[in-house]
C-alpha positions in Angstrom: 120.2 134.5 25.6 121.6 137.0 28.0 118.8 138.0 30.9 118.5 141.7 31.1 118.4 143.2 34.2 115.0 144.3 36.0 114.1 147.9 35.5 112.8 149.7 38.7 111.6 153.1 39.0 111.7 154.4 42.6 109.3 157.5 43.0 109.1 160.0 46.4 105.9 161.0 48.0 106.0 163.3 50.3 102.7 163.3 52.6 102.4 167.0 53.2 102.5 168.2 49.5 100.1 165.2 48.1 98.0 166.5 51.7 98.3 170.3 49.7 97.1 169.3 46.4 94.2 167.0 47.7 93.0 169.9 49.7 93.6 171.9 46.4 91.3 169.8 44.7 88.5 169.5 47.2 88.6 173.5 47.6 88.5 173.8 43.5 85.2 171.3 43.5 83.8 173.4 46.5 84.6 176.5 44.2 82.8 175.0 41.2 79.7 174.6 43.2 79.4 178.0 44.5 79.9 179.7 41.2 77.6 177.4 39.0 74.9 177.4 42.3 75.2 181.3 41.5 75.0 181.8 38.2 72.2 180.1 38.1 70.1 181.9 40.6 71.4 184.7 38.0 71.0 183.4 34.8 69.0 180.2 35.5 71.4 177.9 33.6 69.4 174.7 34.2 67.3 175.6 31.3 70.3 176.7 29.5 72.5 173.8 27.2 75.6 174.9 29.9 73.0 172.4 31.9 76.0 169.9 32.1 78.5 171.7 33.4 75.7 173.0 36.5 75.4 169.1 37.2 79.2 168.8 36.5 80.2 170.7 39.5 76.9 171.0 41.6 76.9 169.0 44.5 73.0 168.8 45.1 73.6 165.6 42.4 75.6 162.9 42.0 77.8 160.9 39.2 80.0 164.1 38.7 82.9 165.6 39.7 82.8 165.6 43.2 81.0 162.4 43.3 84.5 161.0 41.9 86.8 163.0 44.0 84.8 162.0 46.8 85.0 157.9 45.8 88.7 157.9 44.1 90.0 159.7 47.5 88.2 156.8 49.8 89.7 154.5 47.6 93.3 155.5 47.9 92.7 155.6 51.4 91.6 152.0 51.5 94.6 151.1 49.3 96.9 152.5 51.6 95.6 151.0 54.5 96.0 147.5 52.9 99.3 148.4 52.0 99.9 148.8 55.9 98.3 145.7 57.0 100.1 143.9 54.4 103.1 145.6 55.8 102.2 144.8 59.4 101.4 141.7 59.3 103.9 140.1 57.7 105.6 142.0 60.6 103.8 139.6 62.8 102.5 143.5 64.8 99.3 143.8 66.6 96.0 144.9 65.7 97.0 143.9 62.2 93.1 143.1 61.6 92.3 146.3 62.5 94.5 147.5 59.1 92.6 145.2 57.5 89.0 146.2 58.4 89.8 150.2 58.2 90.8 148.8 54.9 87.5 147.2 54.2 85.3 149.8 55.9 87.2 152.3 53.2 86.7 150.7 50.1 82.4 150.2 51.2 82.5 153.9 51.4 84.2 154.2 48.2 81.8 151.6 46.5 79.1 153.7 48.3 79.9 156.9 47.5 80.2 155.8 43.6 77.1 153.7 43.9 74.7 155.7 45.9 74.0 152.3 48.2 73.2 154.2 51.3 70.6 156.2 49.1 69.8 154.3 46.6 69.2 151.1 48.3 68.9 151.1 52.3 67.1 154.6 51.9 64.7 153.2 49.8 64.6 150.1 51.5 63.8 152.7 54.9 61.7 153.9 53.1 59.2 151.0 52.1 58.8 149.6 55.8 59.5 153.0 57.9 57.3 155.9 57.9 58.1 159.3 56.6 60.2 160.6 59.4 60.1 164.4 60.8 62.7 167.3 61.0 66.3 166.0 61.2 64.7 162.0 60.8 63.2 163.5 57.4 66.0 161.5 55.4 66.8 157.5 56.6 69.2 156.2 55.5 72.0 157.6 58.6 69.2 155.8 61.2 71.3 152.1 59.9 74.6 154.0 59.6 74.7 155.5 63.0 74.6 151.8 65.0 76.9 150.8 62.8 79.2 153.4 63.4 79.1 153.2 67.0 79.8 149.7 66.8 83.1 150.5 65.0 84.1 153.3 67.2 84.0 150.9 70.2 85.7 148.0 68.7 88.9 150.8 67.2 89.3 152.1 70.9 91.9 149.7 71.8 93.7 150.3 68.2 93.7 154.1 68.8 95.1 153.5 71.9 97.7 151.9 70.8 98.8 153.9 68.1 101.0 157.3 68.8 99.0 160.3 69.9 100.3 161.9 66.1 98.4 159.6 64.5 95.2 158.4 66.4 94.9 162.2 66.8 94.1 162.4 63.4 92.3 159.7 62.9 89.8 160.9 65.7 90.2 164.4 63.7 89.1 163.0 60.3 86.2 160.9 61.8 84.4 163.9 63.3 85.2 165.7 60.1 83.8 163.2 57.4 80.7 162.2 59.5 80.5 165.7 61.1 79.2 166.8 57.3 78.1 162.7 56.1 75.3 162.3 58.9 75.3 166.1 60.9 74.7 168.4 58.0 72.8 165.4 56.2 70.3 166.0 59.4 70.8 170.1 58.7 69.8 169.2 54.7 66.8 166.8 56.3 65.4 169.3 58.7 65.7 172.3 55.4 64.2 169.9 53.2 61.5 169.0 55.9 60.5 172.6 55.8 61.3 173.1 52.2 64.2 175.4 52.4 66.7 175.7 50.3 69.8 173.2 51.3 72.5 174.8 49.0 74.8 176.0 51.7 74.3 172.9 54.0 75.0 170.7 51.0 78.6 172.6 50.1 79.4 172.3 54.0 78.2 168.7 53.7 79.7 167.5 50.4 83.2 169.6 51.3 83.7 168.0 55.1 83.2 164.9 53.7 85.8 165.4 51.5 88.3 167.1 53.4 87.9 164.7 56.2 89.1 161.5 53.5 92.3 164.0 52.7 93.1 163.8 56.2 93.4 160.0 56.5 95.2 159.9 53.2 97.6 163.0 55.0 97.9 160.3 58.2 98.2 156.6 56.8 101.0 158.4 54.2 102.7 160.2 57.4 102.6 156.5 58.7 104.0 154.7 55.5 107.1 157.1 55.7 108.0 157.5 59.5 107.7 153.1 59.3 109.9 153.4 56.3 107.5 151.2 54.4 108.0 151.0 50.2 106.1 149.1 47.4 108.5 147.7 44.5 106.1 146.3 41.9 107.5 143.9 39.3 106.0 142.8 35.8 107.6 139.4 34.8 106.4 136.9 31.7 103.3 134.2 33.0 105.5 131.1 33.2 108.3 133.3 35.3 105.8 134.9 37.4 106.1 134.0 41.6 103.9 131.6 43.0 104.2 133.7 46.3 104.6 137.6 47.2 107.8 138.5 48.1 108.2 141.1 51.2 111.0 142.8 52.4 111.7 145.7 54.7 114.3 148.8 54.4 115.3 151.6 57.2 116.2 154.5 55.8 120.0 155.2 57.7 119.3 158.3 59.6 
């Protein structure tokens, strides 16, 4: 029988327009929040059956739609970055490890962000053995996160150093972006709900930064996949034809 030839289907992506839609699609869920948040302060909804759509799009809960933009989005990212240290390393590059754990230190927020972990279980766990906090220290959970953090920022200084001023740029960039709204306007929402105000506003600002800051790292590890000229062929073959080891090879695109 006559072998047929392998089948491949080469697709483009081009970093700046995946960059437009992603930003499309966090400013639509931002959108959807404002206007359900107002209509029912108009025509209080909640009580309403069009309940499921106000916890479709409101950001004040979780396990809807932005919940899973927010947690697909970390999860590309962490794909792409073990793409790259897959990529790198069996370039035999530096800092390889460092790929490796951005990769890591993705898909935990991704798993996070689906799971509610940093709520659900070190908040509560805060909680049990910590007193009620005050003003900004009203909520917990970013008292564990924030050592941790710091940690990581000192151990990547050496890796940002290394990489080109167009990319650790926005790396830095995206950092101060997704934890400027993760822990800063999670303090603004702790200090409101200290007082019992109304954290609305500060959760759009929060739940959107958050957001948009992911969409930047997707913007810069794709920028980095297509300046390194890096591609992923992925073949389907039959069990007992199937590789006992992953093939890797490298193209430059002629200039």
């Amino acid at each position: 029988m006559q072998k047929s030839n392998p089948f491949y289907v080469e697709m483009g992506i081009n970093p700046r327009r995946i960059f437009l839609i992603l930003v499309g699609i966090v400013m639509f869920a931002s959108l959807g929040h404002i206007v359900v948040r107002k209509l029912n302060s108009l025509l209080d909804i909640e009580s309403t059956p069009l309940v499921g759509i106000y916890n479709f799009f409101n950001m004040s809960v979780e396990a809807n739609f932005p919940t899973y933009i927010s947690a697909i989005n970390l999860l590309i990212a962490a794909l792409l970055c073990g793409l790259i240290a897959f990529c790198e390393s069996n370039l035999k590059k530096r800092y390889t490890w460092h790929w490796w754990g951005l990769a890591a230190c993705l898909l935990i927020l991704s798993l996070d962000e689906a799971a509610q972990i940093h709520e659900g279980i070190v908040g509560s766990i805060l909680g049990f053995y910590v007193e009620q906090g005050q003003g900004i220290f009203y909520y917990k959970w970013y008292l564990a996160y924030i050592p941790v953090l710091a940690i990581l920022s000192f151990l990547y200084l050496p890796f940002l150093k290394h990489l080109p001023l167009r990319y650790s740029s926005k790396f830095v960039l995206s950092a101060f972006v997704y934890f400027g709204g993760a822990i800063g306007f999670e303090m603004v929402q702790a200090y409101l709900s200290y007082h019992s105000r109304s954290t609305g506003l500060s959760v759009l600002v929060e739940e959107t930064l958050e957001m948009l800051g992911v969409v930047i790292v997707i913007y810069t590890l794709l920028l980095y996949l297509s300046e390194q000229s890096y591609a992923l062929k992925l073949k389907f073959a039959p069990e007992e034809n199937f590789p006992s080891h992953l093939e890797y090879s490298q193209s430059r695109r002629i200039k």
